[in-house]
C-alpha positions as CSV (number, residue, x, y, z in Angstrom):
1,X,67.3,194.3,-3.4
2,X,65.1,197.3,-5.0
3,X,62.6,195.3,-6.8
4,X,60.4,196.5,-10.4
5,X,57.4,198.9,-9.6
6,X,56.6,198.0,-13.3
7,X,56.6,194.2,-12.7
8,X,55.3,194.0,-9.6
9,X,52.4,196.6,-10.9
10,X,51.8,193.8,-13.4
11,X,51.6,190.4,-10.9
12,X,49.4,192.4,-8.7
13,X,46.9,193.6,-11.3
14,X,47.2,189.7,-11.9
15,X,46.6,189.0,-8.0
16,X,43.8,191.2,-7.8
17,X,42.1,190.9,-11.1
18,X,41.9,186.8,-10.4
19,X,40.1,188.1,-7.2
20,X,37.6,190.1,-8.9
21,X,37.1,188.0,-12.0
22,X,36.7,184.9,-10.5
23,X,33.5,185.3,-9.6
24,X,33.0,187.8,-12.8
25,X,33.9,184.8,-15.3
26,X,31.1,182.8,-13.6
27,X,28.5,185.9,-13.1
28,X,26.8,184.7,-17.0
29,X,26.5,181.2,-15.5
30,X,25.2,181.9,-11.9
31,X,23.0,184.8,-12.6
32,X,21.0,182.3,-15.1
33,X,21.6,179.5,-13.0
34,X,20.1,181.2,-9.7
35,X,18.4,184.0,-11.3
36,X,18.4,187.9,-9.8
37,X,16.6,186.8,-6.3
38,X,19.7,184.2,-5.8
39,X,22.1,187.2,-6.8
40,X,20.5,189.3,-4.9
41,X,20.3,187.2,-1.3
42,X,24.2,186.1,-1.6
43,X,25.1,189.9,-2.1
44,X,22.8,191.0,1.2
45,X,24.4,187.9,3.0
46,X,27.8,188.9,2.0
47,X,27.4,192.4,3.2
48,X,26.4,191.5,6.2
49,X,29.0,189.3,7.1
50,X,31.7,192.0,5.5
51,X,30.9,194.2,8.6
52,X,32.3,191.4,10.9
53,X,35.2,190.3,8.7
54,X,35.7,193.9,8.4
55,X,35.8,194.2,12.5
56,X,37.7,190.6,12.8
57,X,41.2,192.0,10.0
58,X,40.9,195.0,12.4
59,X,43.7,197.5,10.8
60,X,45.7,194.8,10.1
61,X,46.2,194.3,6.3
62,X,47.1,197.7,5.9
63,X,49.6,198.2,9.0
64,X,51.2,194.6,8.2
65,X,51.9,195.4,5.5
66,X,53.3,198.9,5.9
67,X,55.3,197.6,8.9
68,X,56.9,194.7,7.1
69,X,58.1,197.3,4.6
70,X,59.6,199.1,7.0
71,X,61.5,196.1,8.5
72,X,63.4,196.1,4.9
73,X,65.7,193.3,4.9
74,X,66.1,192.4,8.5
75,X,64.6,188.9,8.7
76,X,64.9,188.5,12.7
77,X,62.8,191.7,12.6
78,X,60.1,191.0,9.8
79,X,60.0,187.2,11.8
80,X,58.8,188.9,15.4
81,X,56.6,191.1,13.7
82,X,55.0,188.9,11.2
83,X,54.1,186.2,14.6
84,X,52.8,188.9,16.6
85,X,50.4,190.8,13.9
86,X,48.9,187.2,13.3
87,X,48.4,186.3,17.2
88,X,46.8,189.5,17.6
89,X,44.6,188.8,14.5
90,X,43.7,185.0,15.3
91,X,42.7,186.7,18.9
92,X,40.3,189.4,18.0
93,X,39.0,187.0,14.8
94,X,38.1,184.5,17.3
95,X,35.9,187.2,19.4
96,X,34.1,188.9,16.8
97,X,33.0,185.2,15.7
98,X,31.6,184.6,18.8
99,X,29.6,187.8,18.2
100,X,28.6,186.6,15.1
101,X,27.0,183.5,15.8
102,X,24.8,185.5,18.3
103,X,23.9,187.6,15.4
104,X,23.1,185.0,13.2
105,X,20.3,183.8,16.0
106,X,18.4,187.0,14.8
107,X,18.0,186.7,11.4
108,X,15.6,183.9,9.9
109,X,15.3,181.9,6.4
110,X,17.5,182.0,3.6
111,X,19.6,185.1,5.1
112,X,20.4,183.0,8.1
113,X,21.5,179.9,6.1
114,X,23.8,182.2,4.0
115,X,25.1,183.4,7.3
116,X,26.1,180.5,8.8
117,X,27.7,179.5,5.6
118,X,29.6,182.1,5.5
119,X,31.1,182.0,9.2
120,X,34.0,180.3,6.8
121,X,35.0,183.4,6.0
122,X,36.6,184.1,9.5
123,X,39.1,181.4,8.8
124,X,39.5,182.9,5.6
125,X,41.2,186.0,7.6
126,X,42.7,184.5,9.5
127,X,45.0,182.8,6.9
128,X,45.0,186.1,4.6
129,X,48.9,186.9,5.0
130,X,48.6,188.9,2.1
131,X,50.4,191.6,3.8
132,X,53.3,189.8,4.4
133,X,54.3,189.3,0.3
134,X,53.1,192.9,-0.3
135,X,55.2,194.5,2.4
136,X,57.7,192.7,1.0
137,X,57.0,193.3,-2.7
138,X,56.8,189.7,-3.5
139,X,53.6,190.4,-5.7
140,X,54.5,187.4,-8.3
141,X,53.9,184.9,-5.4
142,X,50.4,186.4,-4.5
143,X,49.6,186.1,-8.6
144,X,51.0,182.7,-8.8
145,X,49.0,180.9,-6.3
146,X,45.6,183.2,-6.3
147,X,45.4,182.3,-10.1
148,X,45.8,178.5,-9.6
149,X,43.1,178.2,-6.7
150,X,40.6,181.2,-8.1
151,X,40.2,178.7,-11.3
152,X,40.0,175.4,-9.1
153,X,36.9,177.8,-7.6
154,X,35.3,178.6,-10.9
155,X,35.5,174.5,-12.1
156,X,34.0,173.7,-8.8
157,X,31.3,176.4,-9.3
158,X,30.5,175.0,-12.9
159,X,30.4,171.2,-11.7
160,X,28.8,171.7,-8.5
161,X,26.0,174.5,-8.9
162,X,23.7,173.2,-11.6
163,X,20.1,174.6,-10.8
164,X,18.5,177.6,-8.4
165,X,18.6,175.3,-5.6
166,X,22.4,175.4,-5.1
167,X,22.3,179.0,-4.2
168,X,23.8,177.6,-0.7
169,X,26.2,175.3,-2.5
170,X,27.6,178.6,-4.6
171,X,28.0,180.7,-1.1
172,X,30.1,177.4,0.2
173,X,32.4,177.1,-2.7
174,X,32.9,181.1,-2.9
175,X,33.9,180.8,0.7
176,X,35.9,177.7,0.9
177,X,38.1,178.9,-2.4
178,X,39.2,182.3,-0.3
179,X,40.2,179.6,2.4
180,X,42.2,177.4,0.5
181,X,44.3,180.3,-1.5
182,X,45.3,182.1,1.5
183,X,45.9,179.0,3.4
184,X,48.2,178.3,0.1
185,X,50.2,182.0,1.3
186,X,51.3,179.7,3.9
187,X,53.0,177.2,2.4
188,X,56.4,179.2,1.9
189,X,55.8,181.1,4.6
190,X,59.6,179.9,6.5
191,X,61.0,181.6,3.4
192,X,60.3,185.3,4.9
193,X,59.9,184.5,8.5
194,X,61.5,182.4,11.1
195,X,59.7,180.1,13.9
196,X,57.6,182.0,16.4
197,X,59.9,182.9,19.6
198,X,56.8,183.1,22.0
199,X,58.5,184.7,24.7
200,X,59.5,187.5,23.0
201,X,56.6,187.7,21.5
202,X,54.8,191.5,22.6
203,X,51.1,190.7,20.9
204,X,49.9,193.4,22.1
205,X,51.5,196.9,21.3
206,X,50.4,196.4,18.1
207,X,46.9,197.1,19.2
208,X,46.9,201.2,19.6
209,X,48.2,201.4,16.1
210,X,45.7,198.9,14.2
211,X,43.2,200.1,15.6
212,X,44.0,204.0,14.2
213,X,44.2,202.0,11.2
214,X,41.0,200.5,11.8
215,X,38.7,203.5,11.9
216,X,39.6,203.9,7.9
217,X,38.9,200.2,7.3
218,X,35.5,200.1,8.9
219,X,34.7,203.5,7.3
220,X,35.7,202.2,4.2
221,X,33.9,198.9,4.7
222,X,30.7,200.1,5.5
223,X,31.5,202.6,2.7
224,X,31.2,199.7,0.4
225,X,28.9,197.5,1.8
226,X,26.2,200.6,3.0
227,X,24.6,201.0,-0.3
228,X,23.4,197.3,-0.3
229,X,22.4,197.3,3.1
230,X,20.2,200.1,2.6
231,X,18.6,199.3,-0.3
232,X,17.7,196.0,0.9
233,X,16.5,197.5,4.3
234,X,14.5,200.5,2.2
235,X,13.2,198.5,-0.8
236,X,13.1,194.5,0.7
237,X,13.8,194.0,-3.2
238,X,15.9,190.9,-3.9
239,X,16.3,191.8,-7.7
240,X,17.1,195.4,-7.1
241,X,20.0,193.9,-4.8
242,X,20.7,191.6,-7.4
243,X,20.7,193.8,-9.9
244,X,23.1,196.5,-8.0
245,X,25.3,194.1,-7.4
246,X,26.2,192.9,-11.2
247,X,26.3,196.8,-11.9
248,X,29.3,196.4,-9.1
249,X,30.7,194.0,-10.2
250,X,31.7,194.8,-13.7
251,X,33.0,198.1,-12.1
252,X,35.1,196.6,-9.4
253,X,37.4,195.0,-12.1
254,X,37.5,198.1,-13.5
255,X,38.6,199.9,-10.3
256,X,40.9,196.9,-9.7
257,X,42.6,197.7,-12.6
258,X,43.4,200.7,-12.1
259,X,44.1,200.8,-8.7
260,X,46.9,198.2,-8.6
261,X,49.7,201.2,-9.3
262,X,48.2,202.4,-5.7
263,X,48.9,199.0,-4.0
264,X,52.2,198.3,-5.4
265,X,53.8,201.8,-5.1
266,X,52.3,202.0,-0.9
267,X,55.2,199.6,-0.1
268,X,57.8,201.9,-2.1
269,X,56.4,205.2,-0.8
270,X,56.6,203.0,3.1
271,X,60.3,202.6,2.5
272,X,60.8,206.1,1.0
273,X,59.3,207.6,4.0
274,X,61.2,205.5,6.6
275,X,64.6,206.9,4.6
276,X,63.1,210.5,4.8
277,X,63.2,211.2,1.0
278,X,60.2,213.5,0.5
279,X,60.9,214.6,-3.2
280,X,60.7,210.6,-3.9
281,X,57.5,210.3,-2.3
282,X,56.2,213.0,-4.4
283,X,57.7,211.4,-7.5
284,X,55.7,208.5,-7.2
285,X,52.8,210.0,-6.0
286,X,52.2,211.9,-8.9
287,X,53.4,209.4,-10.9
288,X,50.8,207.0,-9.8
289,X,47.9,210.0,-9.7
290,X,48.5,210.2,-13.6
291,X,48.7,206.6,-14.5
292,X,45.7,206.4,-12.8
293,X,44.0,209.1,-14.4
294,X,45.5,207.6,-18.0
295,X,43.2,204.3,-17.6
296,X,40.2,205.6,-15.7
297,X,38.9,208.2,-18.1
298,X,39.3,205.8,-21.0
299,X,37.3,203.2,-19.2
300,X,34.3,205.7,-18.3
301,X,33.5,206.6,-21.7
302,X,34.2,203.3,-23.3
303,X,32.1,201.9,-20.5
304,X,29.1,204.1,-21.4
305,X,29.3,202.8,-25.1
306,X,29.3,199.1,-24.5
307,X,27.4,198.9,-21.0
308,X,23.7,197.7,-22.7
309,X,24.9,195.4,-25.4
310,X,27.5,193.9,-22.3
311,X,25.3,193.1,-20.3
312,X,22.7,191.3,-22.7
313,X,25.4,189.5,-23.7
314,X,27.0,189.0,-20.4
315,X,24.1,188.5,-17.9
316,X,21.2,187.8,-19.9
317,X,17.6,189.4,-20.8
318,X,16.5,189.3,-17.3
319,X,19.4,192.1,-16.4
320,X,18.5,194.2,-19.0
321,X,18.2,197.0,-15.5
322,X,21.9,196.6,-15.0
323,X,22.8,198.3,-18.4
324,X,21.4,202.1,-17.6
325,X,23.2,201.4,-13.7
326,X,26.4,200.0,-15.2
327,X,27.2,202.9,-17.7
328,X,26.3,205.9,-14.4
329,X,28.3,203.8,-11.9
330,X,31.3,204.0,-14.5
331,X,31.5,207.2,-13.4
332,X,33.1,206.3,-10.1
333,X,36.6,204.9,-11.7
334,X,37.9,208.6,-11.8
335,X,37.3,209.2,-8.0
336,X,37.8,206.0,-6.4
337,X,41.5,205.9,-8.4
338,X,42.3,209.7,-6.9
339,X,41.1,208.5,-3.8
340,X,43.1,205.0,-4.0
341,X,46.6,206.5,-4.4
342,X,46.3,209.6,-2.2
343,X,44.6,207.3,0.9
344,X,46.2,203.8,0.5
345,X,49.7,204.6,-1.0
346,X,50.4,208.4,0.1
347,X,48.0,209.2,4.0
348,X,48.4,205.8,4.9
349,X,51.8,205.2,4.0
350,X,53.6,208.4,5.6
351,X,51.6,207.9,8.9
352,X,48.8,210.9,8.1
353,X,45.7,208.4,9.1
354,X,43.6,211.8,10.5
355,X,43.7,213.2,6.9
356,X,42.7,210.0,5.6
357,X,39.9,209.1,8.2
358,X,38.6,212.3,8.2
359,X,37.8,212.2,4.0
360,X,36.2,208.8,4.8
361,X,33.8,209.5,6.6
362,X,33.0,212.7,5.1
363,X,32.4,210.4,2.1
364,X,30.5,208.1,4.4
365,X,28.3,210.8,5.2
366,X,27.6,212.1,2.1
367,X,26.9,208.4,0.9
368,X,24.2,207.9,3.6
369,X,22.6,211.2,3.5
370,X,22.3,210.9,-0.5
371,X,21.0,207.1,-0.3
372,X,18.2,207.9,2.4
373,X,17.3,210.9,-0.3
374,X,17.2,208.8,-3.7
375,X,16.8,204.8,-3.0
376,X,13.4,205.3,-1.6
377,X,12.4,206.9,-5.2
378,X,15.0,205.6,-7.4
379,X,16.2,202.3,-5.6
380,X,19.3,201.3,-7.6
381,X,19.6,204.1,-9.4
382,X,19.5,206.0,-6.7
383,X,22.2,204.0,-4.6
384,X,24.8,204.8,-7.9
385,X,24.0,208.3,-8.0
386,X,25.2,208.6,-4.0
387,X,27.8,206.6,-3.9
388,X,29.2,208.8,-7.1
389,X,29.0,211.9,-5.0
390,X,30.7,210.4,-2.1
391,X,33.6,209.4,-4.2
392,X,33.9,212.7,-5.8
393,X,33.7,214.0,-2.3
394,X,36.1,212.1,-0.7
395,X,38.7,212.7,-3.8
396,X,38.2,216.3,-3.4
397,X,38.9,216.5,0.1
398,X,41.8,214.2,-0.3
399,X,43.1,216.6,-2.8
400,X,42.7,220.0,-0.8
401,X,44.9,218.3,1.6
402,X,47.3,217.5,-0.5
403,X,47.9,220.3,-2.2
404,X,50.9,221.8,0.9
405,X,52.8,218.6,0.3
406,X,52.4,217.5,-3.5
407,X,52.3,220.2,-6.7
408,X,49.7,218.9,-8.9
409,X,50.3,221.2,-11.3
410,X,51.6,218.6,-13.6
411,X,48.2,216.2,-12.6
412,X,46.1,219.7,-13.6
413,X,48.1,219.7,-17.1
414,X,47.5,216.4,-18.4
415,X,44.0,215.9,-16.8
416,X,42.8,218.1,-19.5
417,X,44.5,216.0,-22.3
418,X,42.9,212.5,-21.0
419,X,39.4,214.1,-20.8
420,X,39.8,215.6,-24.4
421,X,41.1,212.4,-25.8
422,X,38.4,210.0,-24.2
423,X,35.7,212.8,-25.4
424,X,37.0,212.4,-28.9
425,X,36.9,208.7,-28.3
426,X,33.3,208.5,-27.3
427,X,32.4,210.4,-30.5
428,X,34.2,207.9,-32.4
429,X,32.6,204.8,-31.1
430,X,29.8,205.5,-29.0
431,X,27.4,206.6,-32.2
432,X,28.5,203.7,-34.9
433,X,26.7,200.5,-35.3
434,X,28.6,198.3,-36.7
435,X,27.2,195.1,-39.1
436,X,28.2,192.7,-36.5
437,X,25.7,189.6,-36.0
438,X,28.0,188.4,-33.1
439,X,27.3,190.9,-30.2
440,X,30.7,190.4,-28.4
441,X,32.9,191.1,-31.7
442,X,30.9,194.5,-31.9
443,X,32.0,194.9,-28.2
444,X,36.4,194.1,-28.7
445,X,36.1,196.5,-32.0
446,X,34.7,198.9,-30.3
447,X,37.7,198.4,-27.1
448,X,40.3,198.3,-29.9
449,X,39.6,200.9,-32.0
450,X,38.7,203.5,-29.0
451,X,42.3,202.4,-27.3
452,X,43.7,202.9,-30.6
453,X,41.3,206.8,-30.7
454,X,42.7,207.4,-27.1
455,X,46.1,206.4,-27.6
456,X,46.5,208.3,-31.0
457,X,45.0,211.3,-29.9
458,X,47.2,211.6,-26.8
459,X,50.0,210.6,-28.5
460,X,49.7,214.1,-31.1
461,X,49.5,215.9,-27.6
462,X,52.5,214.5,-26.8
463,X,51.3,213.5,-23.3
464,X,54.4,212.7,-21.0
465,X,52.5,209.9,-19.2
466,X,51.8,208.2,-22.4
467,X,55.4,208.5,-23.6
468,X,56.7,207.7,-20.3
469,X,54.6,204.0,-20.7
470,X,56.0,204.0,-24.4
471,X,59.7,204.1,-23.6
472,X,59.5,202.3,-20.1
473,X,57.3,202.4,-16.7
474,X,57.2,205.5,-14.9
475,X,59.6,207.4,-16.0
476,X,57.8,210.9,-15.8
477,X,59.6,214.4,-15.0
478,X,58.0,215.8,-12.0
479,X,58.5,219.8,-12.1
């Protein structure tokens, strides 16, 4: 049964918003709480781990759930593939832990305390079977559940962690809540999948092809986890780290956002491919490039308006450093939705993993070269500035080959409408003070009436994405 791109787009911005804002709703109350030295240690310790974890899913996320698309409706099939993807990741999880605990003996302080706290979050992949309810496109499952425990998290957060000394007692409870929703995924889990048949199980030939898909999940790992590695190894500079990181956060919400149409349109594009309908894969491609485009550009300028009074009012006086960071690192919405949709939902999806390696770690490259250049003089400054390079980089090489396989023409035509109408939107808001005592209020007027700017403005250039989301989702003429 062909299932809503338009619903499922909206349970798994949902899903992936209560991912990101979970620990966004309590970023006023822990950066107070443990101050920008507490931030800043949980975000080193977290990128440290992420490398393992990162090692530990393997490829497995994204071929799961590519493959379990494929399988369509055939539940004998989706049943022996689901087992044998999860054998083969409990086996390699249970290595790389080993690994890790010898890692762990070389680190000393509060570093290696937050380390071995976090060795939870190898269980935590293990139980992620996110991949099976995406390949499937049961997306209002995912949102159901991840809501529910992602709010038993943030109570637990706000009764538990009560002065700077709980900075170990926040790592536990982030941890332990990733645990508990995924082990949630497996409470239905008979509905999709049978009992295990372990002699037919073949574990195994599943390796050669995660591990293709692993080389663009590393890349992309250490992609997004280099730039606090380095400025911790370059400046030792817990606050900078700290600081960085709330910059990061406020845009990965963003990103989240918009990158959703990517996530739920890779298992469409998946079964499109397997029937061989190429004009359909370009449909939705484009499709997804505009919508995309549509809500990143808005969010750039709007972000550069309201970044200094958002975070005073968001994080405090002592982040007053994240404001400046916040509005640059914007920036990267544009790229990072491009790059989304062509990678995850088009390369990945159709089986072209070389293209979409190859623009990783270009990007990578780029991102390391650029942060050895400007961290040492502009520390986290310097870290946004490269990692908005990279991301135009990788879009760009993503792009050039793309071009023999999708006609952007009709991406070229409207790009220029969404960059006039968000200029013209800036103008409007970003140089009016209003007489607001309440700093927030000043904030959602500004949101509305710059939606309302945006929105207006396209609307008098009669933009076909815009009227496309006004009658109904995705309905847009591809020519």
């Amino acid at each position: 049964m062909k299932k809503s791109l338009g619903k499922n787009f909206i349970f798994d911005v949902s899903y992936r918003i209560v991912n990101v804002i979970a620990p966004l709703i309590t970023a006023p109350y822990i950066s107070r709480v443990i101050g920008s030295e507490g931030v800043g240690y949980h975000s080193v310790a977290q990128s440290l781990t992420g490398y393992f974890t990162a090692f530990a899913a393997l490829g497995i996320v994204t071929y799961g759930q590519r493959e379990i698309a494929y399988c369509g409706e055939d539940r004998g099939k989706r049943s022996q593939l689901f087992w044998e993807i999860f054998i083969l990741r409990l086996i390699i999880t249970a290595i790389v832990a080993m690994i890790y605990c010898f890692f762990i003996q070389t680190k000393d302080g509060i570093i290696k305390s937050l380390l071995l706290i976090q060795a939870i979050d190898f269980v935590g992949g293990i139980t992620d079977i996110t991949w099976l309810y995406q390949g499937t496109e049961n997306f209002l499952t995912l949102a159901i559940r991840n809501i529910l425990m992602r709010l038993l998290g943030i109570v637990c957060i706000l009764i538990f962690v009560k002065e700077e000394t709980d900075l170990y007692k926040y790592a536990f409870i982030v941890c332990i809540s990733t645990v508990v929703s995924n082990f949630s995924m497996l409470v239905g889990l008979k509905q999709y999948v049978g009992k295990p048949q372990l002699r037919n199980l073949e574990i195994f030939r599943h390796l050669k092809p995660t591990l293709r898909l692993f080389v663009p999940t590393i890349t992309l790992t250490v992609y997004s986890l280099i730039d606090k590695t380095m400025l911790w190894d370059i400046t030792s500079t817990a606050s900078a780290n700290g600081y960085y990181e709330q910059a990061t956060k406020i845009v990965t919400i963003l990103i989240t956002l918009v990158c959703a149409i990517g996530n739920v349109a890779a298992p469409r594009t998946a079964k499109l491919f397997a029937d061989g309908d190429k004009k359909g894969i370009e449909s939705i491609t484009i499709k997804s490039i505009l919508f995309t485009l549509f809500l990143s550009i808005p969010i750039v300028f709007g972000v550069t308006v309201i970044s200094a009074d958002f975070v005073l009012w968001f994080f405090g006086n002592e982040y007053q450093a994240v404001g400046p960071l916040l509005s640059i690192l914007s920036i990267v919405c544009v790229p990072m939705s491009v790059k989304y949709v062509i990678g995850n939902q088009y390369l990945v999806s159709t089986k072209k993993e070389k293209t979409y390696i190859m623009s990783l770690l270009f990007g990578l490259l780029v991102n390391i070269i650029f942060n050895a250049i400007l961290i040492p003089q502009y520390q986290a400054m310097g870290a946004v500035v490269a990692s908005i390079i990279s991301e135009f980089s990788i879009a760009f090489f993503q792009l050039i080959s793309l071009r023999r396989d999708i006609k952007l023409k009709a991406v070229s035509k409207q790009l220029g409408q969404f960059l006039l109408s968000g200029i013209i939107m800036f103008l409007a808001i970003g140089f009016w003070k209003l007489n607001v005592s309440n700093i927030l209020m000043e904030i959602l007027i500004k949101m509305i009436i710059g939606a309302i700017v945006y929105c207006g403005c396209l609307w008098i250039l009669k933009n076909e994405t815009l009227i496309a989301l006004k009658n109904r989702f995705f309905h847009i003429r591809v020519r």
